[in-house]
N, C-alpha and C positions, 0 to 999 in steps of 0.2 A: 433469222440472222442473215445480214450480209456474207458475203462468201470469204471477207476478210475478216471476221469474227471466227467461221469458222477454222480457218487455217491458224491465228490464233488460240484457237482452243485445245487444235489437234499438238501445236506447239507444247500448250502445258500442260496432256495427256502425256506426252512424248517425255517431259521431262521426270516425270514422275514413275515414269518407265523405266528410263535409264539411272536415274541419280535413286531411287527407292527400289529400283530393283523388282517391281512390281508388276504382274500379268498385266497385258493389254487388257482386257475385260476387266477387273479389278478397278484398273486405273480408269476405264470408259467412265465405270460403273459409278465411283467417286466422283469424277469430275459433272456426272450429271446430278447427284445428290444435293452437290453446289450451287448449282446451275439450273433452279427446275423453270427459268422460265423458257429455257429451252425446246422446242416442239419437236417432237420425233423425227420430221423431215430432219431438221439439224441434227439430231442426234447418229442418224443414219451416215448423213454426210460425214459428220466428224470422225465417227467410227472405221469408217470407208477410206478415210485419209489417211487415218492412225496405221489401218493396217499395211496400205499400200507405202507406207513408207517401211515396215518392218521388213516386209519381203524384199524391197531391196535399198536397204540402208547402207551398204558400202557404195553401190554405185551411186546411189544419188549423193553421199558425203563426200565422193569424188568428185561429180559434179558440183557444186559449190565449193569444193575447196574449203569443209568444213561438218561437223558431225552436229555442231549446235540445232537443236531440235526447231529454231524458228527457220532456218532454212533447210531441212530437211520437207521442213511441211509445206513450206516453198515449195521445193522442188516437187514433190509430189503432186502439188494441186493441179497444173494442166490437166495431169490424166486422169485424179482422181476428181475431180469438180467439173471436167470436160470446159476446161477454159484454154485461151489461147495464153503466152508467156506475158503479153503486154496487157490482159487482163488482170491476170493476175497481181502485174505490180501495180496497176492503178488501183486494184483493192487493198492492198498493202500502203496504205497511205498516212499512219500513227494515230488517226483516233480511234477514241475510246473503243475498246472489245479489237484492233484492228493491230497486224505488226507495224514494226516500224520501217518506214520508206527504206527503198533497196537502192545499197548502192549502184553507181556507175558499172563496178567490177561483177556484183551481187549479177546486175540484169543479164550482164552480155554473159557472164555464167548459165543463168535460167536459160538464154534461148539460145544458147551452144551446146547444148545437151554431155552428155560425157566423154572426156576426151579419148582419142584413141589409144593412149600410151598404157593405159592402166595395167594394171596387174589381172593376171587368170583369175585370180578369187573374188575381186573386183565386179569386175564384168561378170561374171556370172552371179553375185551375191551370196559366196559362200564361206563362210568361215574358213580364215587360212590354214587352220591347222586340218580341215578335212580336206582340200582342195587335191592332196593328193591320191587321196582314196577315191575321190570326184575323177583323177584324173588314168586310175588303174582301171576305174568300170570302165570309163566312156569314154576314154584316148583324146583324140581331135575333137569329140562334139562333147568335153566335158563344159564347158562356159556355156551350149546354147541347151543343155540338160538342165543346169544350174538356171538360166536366165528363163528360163519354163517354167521352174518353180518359183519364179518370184511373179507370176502371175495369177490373176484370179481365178478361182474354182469354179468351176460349173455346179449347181445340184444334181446329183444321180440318186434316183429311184429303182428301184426291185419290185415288179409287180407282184404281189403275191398270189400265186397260182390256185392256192388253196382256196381263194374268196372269188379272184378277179384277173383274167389275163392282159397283155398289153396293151391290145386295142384300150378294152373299157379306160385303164388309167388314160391311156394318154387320150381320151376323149373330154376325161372329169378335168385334166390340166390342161386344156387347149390353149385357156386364155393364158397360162404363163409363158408362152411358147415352147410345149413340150414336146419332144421330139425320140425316136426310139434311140439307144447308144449304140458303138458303133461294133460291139462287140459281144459283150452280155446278153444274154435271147431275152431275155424278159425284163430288162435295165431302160430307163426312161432317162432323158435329160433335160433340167432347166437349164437353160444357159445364165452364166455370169450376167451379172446385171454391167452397164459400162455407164462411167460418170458418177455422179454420188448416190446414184440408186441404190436402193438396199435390198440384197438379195431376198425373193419372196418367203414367208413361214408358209413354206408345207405343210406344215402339221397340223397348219388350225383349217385345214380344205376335210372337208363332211369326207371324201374317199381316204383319207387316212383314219378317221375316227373309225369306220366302217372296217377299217383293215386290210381297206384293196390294197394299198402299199407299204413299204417302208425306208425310209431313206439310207442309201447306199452306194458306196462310191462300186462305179465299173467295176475297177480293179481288185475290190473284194467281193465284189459277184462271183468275177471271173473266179480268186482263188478257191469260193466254196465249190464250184459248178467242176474244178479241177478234181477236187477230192472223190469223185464220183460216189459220192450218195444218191442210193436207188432205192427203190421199194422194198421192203421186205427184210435190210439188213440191220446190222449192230454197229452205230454209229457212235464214236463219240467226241464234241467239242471241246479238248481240255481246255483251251484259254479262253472260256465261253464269253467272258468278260458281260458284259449288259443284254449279249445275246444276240446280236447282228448276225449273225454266220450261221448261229444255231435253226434262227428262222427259216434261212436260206435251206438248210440240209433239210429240215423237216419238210419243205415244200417240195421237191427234188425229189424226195421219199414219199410223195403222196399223202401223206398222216400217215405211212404204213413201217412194220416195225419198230426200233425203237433207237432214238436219241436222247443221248446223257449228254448234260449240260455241268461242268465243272469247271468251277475257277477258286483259286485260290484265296483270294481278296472276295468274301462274303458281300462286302459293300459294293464294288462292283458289279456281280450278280445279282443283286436284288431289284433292277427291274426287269429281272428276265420274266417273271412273273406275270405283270400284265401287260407286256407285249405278247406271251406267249395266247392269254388269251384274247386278246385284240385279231390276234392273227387267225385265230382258230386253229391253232397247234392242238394237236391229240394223243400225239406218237415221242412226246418229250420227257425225259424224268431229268426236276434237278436236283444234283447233288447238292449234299450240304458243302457249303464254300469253305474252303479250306480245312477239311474232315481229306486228308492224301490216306490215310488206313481205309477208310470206307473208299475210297477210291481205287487201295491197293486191289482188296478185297474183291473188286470185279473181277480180276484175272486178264489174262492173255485170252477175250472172247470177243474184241470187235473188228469187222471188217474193215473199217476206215475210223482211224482217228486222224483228225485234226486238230494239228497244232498251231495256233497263232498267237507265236510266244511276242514275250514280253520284248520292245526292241525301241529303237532311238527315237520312231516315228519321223526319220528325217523324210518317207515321200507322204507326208501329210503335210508339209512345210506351202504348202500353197494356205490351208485352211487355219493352221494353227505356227505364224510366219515368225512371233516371238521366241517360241518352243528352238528355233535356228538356233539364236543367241544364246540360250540358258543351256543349250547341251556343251557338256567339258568332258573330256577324255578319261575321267574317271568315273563316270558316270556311264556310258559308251562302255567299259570294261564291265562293269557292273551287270549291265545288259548282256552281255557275251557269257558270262557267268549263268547268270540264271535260263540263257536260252538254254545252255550245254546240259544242266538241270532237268528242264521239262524234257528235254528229247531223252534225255536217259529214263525219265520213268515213265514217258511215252512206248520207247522199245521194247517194255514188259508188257505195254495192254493190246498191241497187238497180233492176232490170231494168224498162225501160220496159213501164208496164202492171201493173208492182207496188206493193208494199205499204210503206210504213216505219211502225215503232208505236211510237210514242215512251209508255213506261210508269216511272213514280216513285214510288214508297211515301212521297212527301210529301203535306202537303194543303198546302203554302203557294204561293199563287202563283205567286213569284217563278221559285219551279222547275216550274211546270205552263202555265197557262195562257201567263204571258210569255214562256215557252218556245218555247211551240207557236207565239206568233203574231213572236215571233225568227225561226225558221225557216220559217213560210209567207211573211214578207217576204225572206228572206234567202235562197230556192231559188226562183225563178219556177220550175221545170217540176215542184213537186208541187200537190198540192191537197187538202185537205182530205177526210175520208170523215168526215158524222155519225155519233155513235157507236150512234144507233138501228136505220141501217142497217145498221151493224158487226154488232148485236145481231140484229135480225131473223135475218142468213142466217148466224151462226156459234151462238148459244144456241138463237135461235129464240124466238117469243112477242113483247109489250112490254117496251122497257126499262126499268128503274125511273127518276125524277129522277134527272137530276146533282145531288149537294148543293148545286153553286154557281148550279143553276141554268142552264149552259151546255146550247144544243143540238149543238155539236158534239164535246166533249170531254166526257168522264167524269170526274166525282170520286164513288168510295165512303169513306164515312167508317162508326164507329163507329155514331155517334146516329142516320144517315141509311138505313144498312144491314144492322147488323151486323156488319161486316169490318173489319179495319185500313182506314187509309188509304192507296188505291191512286187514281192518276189516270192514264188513257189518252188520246189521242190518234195519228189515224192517216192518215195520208196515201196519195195515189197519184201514181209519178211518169206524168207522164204526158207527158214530152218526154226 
């Protein structure tokens, strides 16, 4: 396909998006059903375009002076197709599979990029009605926070210690340009692909079948490597969910002692399974999913539980950029509900003299901070652990800032780290 067929296609993905209400992959997914004479390379493209318009859909509807999906895909293509403005509209010429020629207004639009008048929520590409909680974490640098996440992801890797340490991975990834991350001790990065390239499948490289790795954002390296899982202890994952974390703590713990995997949602947890032995995990037990009496029933016996409750996922909004648009302030309550939930039947399973880590893949307060300070009123016998000390005796070294500037809790963001957005905090019961 022409590069103007593609931007055409990305258009009536885009529409079926918005007017059907429909997941970006969903709607990919269909329009290639349609389309099978489409070859992968295109397929990559179109999808690459789709997304890079969702991440930042308000600025680029600013720039054009219009949210209509064929100029949004417009707008996007410079960066996503690595074209210049003027290539772009000579592709844009109305035949067939191709949009229709730009206007006058259309062009000097396209190669004026966004004006400066715009709105905070705008320019950063965040929903207005969060823009304020955008702007109680991150004051002054809430728009270049926001304008982070409307950016591409890098892939992050977790070497797994139990099979294979960092070197080896990043020797079997060389040709992807894999690189160590810049914070996680045993975290690998591919860097984002740039232009219509499609970021590479990991998964299908012979060292992930083998179990040297697992794919893993930094940021939740970081928050398991927080929890200080060691050898020898009583660990357990409540929000286990597919098992990402779980892996991480069992490695950390050498296969020694023992880790409980529990999540709620059975479906969720069922491929904890054969990741667990892919990995060569030994030291794992999972619960049955959503059995909370069999879960009661363990007691106040473990050293570190980890909690990585259920939440908005707004610092995943780089990889999953539609998820932006679909979150509504009822939903966002909901979530604040059920965190305040886990952390209460979290407080009963740990053992005086332990750990609880409360961990969320949001940056918005509501589910981080006021969380945290929910539950330090709300439990007299924990107490707070800085996350510097966290840091010292579990990565080792200086912590970096918190984005928001907290000294006892963690937020990694995007613009601040390089990582999704992850926020930890971690307490000790100590009654």
């Amino acid at each position: 396909m022409r590069p103007g067929g593609r931007i055409q296609a990305a258009a009536e993905v885009l529409e079926d998006v918005f007017s059907r209400h429909q997941p970006a992959a969903t709607a990919l997914q269909d329009w290639g059903k349609r389309h099978r004479f489409a070859g992968s390379g295109d397929r990559a493209a179109i999808g690459t375009l789709v997304y890079d318009v969702l991440r930042r859909k308000l600025s680029l509807a600013a720039q054009m002076g219009s949210a209509e999906p064929r100029l949004l895909a417009i707008a996007a293509a410079p960066k996503a197709l690595g074209l210049s403005a003027d290539e772009v509209a000579k592709f844009c010429d109305g035949s067939q599979h191709a949009p229709q020629p730009l206007s006058d207004e259309e062009l000097a639009r396209l190669a004026g990029g966004l004006p400066g008048d715009v709105a905070p929520h705008v320019a950063a590409d965040v929903p207005e009605w969060l823009m304020p909680a955008f702007e109680r974490v991150f004051g002054a640098r809430a728009v270049a926070e926001g304008q982070a996440m409307g950016e591409r992801a890098p892939i992050d890797l977790r070497a797994n210690t139990i099979k294979a340490d960092r070197g080896k991975v990043l020797s079997a990834l060389e040709k992807l340009g894999a690189k160590p991350t810049r914070f996680a001790p045993f975290g690998v990065r591919v860097p984002a692909p740039e232009g219509p390239a499609k970021s590479p499948h990991v998964e299908a490289e012979a060292a992930h079948g083998k179990g040297w790795f697992e794919v893993q954002d930094e940021g939740s390296q970081i928050a398991a490597a927080l929890s200080g899982a060691e050898a020898r202890l009583q660990v357990l994952d409540l929000c286990a969910g597919a098992g990402g974390k779980t892996l991480a703590l069992a490695a950390a713990m050498h296969n020694s002692g023992q880790i409980y995997a529990y999540d709620a949602d059975k479906g969720q947890l069922r491929p904890i399974f054969e990741r667990l032995q892919r990995a060569g995990v030994r030291n794992a037990q999972v619960l049955d999913g959503g059995d909370r009496s069999g879960l009661e029933a363990l007691g106040a016996r473990f050293d570190v539980v980890l909690v990585d409750a259920p939440c908005s996922g707004s610092g995943t909004w780089r990889r999953k950029p539609d998820a932006k648009w679909r979150l509504k302030p009822e939903a966002l309550g909901i979530r604040q509900e059920e965190q305040r939930q886990v952390l209460s039947l979290a407080s009963g399973l740990v053992k005086p003299g332990g750990r609880l880590v409360y961990v969320t893949c949001s940056v918005l307060p509501q589910e981080n901070v006021e969380q945290a300070a929910w539950f330090r009123t709300s439990f007299a016998g924990f107490e707070p652990i800085p996350y510097e000390e966290l840091w010292r005796t579990t990565i080792g070294g200086d912590a970096p800032p918190s984005a928001d500037g907290s000294q006892d809790t963690l937020l990694l963001t995007p613009a601040s780290h390089g990582t999704d957005g992850f926020f930890v905090a971690a307490f000790k019961r100590t009654a």
